[in-house]
N, C-alpha and C positions, 0 to 999 in steps of 0.2 A: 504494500500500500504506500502510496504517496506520502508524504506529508503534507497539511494542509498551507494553501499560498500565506506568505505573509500578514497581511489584511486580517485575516480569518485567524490566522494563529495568533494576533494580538487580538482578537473581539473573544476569545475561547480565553485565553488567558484572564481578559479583565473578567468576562461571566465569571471565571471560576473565582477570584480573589473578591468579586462583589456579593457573592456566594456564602464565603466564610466571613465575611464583614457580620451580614447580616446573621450567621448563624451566632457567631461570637457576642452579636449585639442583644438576640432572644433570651435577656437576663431569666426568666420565669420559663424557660423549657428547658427539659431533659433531653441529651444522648441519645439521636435514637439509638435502636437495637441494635446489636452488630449481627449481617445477615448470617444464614445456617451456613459458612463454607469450611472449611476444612477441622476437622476435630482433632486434637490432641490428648494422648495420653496424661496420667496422671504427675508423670516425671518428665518433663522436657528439654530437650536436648537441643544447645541452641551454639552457633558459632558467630561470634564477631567481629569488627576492622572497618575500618576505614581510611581514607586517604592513600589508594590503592594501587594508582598506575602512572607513571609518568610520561611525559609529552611524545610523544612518537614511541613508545615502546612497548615492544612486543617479544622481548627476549623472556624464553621458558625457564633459564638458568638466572634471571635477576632476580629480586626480593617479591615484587610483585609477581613474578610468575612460578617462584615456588610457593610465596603463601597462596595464590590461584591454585595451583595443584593440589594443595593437600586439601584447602575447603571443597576442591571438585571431590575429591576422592571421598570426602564424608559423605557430600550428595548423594552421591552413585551407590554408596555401600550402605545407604540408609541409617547411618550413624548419625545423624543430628536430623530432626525437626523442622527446625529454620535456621538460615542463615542473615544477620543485621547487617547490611550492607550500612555503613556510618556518617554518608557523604565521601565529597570530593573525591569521584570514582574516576574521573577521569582528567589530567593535567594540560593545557593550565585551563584554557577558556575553550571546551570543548565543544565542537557539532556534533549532526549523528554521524556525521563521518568517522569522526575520531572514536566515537563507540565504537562501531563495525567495525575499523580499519585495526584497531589498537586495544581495548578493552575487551571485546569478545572473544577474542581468538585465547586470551589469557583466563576470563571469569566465565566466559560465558555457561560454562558447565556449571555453575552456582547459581540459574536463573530459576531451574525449577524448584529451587527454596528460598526464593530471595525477597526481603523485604528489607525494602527503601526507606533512610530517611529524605525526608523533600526541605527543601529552602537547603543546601549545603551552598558553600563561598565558592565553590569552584566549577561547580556546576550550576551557576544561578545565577550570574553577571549579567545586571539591566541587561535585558533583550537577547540573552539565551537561554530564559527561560524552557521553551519549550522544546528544546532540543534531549534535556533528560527524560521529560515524559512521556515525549515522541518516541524516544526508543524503549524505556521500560515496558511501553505499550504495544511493542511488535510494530510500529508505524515506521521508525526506520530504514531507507533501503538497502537490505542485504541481509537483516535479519528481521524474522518475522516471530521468534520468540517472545515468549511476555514474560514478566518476572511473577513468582508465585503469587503476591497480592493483587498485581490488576487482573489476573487468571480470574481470581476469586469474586474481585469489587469488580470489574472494569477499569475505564479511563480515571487517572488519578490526577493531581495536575501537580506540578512543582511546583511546591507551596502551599500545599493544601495538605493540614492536618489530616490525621486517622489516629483511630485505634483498632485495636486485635488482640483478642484474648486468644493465649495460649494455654493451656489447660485452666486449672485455676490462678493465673497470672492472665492480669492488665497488662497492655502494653500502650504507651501514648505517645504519637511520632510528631515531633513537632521540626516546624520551618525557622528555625534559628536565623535564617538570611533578613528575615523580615527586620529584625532588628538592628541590622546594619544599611537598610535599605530603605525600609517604610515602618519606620521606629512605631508610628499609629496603629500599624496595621499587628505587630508585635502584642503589643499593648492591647488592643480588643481579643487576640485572641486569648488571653488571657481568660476573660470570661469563658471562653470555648473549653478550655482547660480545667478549670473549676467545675464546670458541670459533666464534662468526661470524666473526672476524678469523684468526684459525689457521688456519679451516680453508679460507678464500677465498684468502689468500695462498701455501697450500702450492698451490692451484691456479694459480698461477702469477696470480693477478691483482692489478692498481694497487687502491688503497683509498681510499674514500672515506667520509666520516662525515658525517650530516647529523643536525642537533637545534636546537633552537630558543633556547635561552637560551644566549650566546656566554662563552668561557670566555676567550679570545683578543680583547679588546676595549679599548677606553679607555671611562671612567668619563662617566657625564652626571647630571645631578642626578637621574632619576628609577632609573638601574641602574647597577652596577658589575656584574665582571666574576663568572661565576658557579663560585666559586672551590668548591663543595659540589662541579663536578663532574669534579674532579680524578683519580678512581678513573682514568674514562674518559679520560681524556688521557695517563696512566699508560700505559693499553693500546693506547690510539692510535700513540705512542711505539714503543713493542716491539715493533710490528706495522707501523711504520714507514709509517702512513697517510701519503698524500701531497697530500689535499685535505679543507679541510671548510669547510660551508656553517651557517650561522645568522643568526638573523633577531635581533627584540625591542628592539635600541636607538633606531628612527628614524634612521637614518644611513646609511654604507657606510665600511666599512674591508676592507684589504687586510694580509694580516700579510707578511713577508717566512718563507722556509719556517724555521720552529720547533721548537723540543723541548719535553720535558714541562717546562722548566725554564725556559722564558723568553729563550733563545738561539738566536740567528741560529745554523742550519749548514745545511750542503746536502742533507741528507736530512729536514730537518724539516717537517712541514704548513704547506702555503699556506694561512689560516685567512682566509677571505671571511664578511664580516658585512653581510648585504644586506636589509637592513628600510626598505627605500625603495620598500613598493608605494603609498604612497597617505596612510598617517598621518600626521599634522604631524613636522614634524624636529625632533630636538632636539641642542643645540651639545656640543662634548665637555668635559670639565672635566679629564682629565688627560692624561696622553701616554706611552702606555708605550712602547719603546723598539723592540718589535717592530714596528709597526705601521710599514707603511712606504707606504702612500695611506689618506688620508683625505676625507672631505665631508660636511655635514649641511647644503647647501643648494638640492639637488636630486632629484626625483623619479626612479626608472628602474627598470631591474632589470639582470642579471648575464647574459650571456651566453658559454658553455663551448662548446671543442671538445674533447674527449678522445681523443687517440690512441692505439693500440693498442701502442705501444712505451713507454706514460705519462708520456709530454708532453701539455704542453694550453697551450691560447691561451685567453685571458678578453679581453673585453671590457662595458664597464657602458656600456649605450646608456639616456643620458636622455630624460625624456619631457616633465619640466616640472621646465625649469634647464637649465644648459649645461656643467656636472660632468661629467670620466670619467674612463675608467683601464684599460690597456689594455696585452697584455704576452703573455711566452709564458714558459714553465716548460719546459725541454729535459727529455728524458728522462734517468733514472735511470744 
């Protein structure tokens, strides 16, 4: 399938971000229902990364193409569930050319478990937008693949919140880009957030948060922590989320679980920073006090078990380096 003409791919875009304006503004409605698609077991088995592939490269032996390989191999051999793709999949300002030509050939074997977060910095540059969702969607030319969530929802749009439960685990994807871009539009959705979290927890389920710019971080010379989006941590907080995933620094950290405030307590989010698919690493420059594993000298990705009483086991299995980290979170 084509992609749609220019014109049309900017009227699809605004529909869709005039979309979630208005859902995030419906102070007084609930979440709808998340539809009947795919069911998980009561232990979930889940792999993540982000910041995955760099500008023209498609070499099987670089960092990117063996952490590709080994998440392909989990795919195939039915060893994980899903896989959390963390943003910035493709370097620097990528079309669907650059997916097809350079990202597929590498991940593409991780689509039929693959779930996207939307708004990332690298894929989300004013007015290429529609090139991530264009290809998640099987719309780009040369691959006609879809990634396991639009399989399930359909058309998603870059930048447009979801959630997905996985067993008894919430999962909430938020567009972090907004906040570097249409700080407003960040901010409303806020409200979207609040009432996806109300109304998952009154269902009796664990929470989780995924977004791509990390809030829960140590400093490196090219990003600091991304303190714009503190709304959402706010609600994370009061909603007593107990895991979140984010990509964008080149590294991996592990927070110890956190509050909206910077403090170790036992109900606070275990805050996993895993931007170790494939891009150069870069060293830390501060040390914030939560952070309790770190490294910026190894390539890999994150690997989750999520129990149904919300506990969970992490382990970071390297692929190029010999870094890891490894641990279990008891239940609640």
């Amino acid at each position: 399938m084509q992609p749609a003409p220019p014109r049309f791919r900017f009227l699809r875009q605004m529909a869709m971000a005039a979309a979630a304006l208005l859902v995030a503004a419906a102070a007084g409605c609930t979440t709808p229902p998340e539809p009947p698609d795919q069911q998980f077991p009561a232990s979930v088995r889940i792999a993540a990364v982000g910041d995955m592939n760099g500008v023209k490269n498609r070499d099987p032996d670089s960092p990117s193409g063996r952490n590709a390989a080994a998440i392909t191999r989990l795919v195939q051999d039915n060893d994980i569930d899903a896989f959390l793709g963390l943003g910035d999949f493709q370097y620097s300002v990528p079309h669907c050319e650059d997916y097809v030509k350079y990202w597929a050939p590498l991940w593409g074997g991780t689509m039929p478990k693959l779930y996207w977060v939307t708004g990332p910095n690298h894929d989300w540059q004013p007015g290429r937008n529609e090139d991530l969702e264009d290809f998640m969607n099987g719309q780009c030319p040369g691959v006609s693949e879809k990634a396991a969530i639009n399989q399930q929802r359909g058309f998603i749009g870059n930048g447009q919140p979801y959630s997905k439960d996985f067993g008894n685990w919430h999962f909430t994807f938020l567009p972090s880009a907004y906040w570097r871009y249409n700080p407003r539009q960040g901010q409303l959705l806020t409200t979207w957030l609040d009432k996806d979290l109300e109304t998952a927890r009154a269902a009796g389920k664990h929470l989780a948060v995924v977004y791509h710019e990390p809030y829960f971080t140590s400093n490196t010379a090219e990003h600091g922590r991304a303190v714009e989006h503190k709304p959402w941590i706010d609600v994370m907080w009061k909603y007593r989320v107990r895991l979140t995933l984010s990509g964008s620094q080149h590294n991996y950290e592990r927070s110890c679980p956190v509050n909206n405030a910077d403090q170790c307590v036992s109900d606070g989010m275990t805050a996993f920073q895993v931007s170790t698919g494939g891009i150069g690493l870069r060293p830390f420059t501060s040390s914030p006090p939560y952070i309790e594993k770190r490294f910026s000298d190894t390539h890999g990705f994150l690997r989750l078990t999520l129990r149904e009483d919300g506990s969970f086991d992490w382990n970071f299995v390297p692929t190029s380096g010999s870094s890891t980290d490894s641990g279990t979170r008891p239940a609640p």
